[in-house]
Every structure is written in C-alpha cells, then in structure tokens.
C-alpha positions, -999 to +999 in steps of 0.1 A: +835+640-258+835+621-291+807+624-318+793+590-331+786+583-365+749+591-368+759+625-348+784+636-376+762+623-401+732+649-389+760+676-388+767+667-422+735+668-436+727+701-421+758+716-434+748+703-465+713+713-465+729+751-452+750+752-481+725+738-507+697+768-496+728+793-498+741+784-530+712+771-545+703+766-583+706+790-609+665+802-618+674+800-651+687+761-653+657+734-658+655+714-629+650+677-631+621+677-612+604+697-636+610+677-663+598+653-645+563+666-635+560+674-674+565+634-676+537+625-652+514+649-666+519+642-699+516+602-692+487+608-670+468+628-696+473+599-726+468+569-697+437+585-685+425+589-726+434+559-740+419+538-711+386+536-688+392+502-677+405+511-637+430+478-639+449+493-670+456+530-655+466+511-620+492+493-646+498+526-662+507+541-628+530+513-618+553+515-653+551+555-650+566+546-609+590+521-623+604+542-651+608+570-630+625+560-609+647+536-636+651+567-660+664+586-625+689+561-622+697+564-657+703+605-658+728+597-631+753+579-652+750+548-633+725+531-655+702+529-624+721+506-605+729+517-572 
C-alpha cells in the first residue's frame, strides 16, 4: 500500500502540530500575535476617535487588514512576497 500526497501531507502536519504543542514557546518570549492584537487595538481605539463617519472606519479597517497582513510578510524576511 502506498501513501498519496495529500495522505503524507496530513501525517506531516500532525507530526508537526505534535511536536509544535510538545515543544512549544518559551512563556517568556513575545509572541507575534500579541504584538499584533496590541496593533488592532491600538488602531481601532484612534480610528474609532478620530472618525464618526461609518465609510472612513470601513477604510480604516481595510488599511489595518492590508497592513497586517503586508507587515506579516515583512517580519518574515521576504518583504511580503510569497
């Protein structure tokens, strides 16, 4: 019996996702997400104040998605090109 590609590719994620939960990150280190749930917060908070017109915060929103996921790219050494 052979195992096709998107077999192996389960077994490889769950080995991964196995070894990621037993290894794990450090409590100590900051975790990207965090900082970036301090980045949304923060944005929200001045879009929100700066703005009661429903149009601009919809804008807002869609620059704070776009550089997101850019400045993701970015921390990633690729300079968000996948």
């Amino acid at each position: 019996m052979t195992i096709g590609s998107d077999e192996r590719a389960a077994v490889v994620l769950l080995l991964a996702a196995w070894l990621d939960y037993g290894v794990g990150d450090p409590k100590e280190w900051l975790h990207p997400v965090q900082v970036m749930g301090w980045v949304i917060a923060g944005y929200s908070r001045w879009a929100i104040a700066v703005s009661a017109r429903r149009w601009w915060r919809r804008g807002a929103g869609v620059l704070l998605g776009v550089g997101l996921i850019g400045g993701s790219g970015r921390s990633l050494g690729n300079g968000g090109v996948y």
